[in-house]
C-alpha positions in Angstrom: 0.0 0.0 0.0 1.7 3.5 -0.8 1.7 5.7 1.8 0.7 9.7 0.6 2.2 11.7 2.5 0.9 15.8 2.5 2.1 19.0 4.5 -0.1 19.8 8.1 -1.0 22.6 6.1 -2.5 20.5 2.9 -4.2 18.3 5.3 -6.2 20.9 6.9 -7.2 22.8 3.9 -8.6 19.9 2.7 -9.3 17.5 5.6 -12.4 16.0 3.8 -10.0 15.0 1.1 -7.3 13.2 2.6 -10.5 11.4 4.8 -11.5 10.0 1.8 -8.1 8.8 0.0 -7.5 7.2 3.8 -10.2 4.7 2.8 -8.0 3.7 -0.1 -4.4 3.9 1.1 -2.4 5.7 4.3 -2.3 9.5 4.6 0.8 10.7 6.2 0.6 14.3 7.4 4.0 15.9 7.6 5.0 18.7 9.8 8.6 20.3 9.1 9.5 17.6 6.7 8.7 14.9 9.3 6.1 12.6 9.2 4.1 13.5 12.2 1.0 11.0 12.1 -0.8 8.7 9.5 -4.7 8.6 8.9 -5.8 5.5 7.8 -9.3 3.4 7.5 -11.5 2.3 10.5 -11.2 -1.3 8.5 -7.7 -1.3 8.6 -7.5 0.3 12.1 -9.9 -2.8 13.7 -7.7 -4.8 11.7 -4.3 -3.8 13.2 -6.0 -4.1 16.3 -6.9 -7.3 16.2 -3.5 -8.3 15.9 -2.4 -6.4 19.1 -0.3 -8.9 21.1 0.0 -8.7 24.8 2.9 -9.3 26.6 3.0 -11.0 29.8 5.8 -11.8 32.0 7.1 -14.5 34.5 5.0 -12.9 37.6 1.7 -13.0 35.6 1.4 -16.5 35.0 0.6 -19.0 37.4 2.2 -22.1 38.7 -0.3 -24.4 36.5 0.4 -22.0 33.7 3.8 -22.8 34.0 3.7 -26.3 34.7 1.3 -26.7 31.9 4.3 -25.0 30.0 6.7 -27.0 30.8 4.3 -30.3 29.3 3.7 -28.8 25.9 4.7 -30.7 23.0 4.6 -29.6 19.8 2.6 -31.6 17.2 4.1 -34.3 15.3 3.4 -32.2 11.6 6.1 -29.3 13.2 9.1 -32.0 12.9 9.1 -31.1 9.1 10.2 -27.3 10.5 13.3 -29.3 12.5 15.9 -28.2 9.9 15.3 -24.5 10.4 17.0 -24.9 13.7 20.2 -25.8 12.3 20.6 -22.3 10.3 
């Protein structure tokens, strides 16, 4: 997806505009020659957000989390991955 990138300025002089394109592809809005923030669709916003990942540490599982863990196995199709561990 190419990202568009306009001025602070061009953005507000024409707000409904870039709203519109944001459906399509990323709006980045500038300010000094930096990218300062990028408007982009609810879809792909919910999407994005969906793939949020938590991350949790030692202290917020508990001790049948981790013993549960510790049991895991991974199936028998992942042994066709096993060469990857080599590289």
């Amino acid at each position: 997806m190419d990202l568009l990138k306009v001025t602070a300025a061009e953005f507000q002089r024409n707000i409904g505009r870039y709203q519109d394109l944001a459906q399509r592809r990323p709006v980045a809005v500038t300010r000094n020659g930096r990218d300062s923030c990028v408007l982009i669709s609810d879809e792909e916003y919910r999407r994005l957000k969906r793939r949020d990942r938590e991350v949790l540490g030692l202290a917020d599982f508990t001790d049948e989390d981790i013993a549960a863990l510790e049991k895991a196995r991974p199936p028998e199709e992942a042994r066709k991955f096993d060469d990857e561990l080599d590289r």
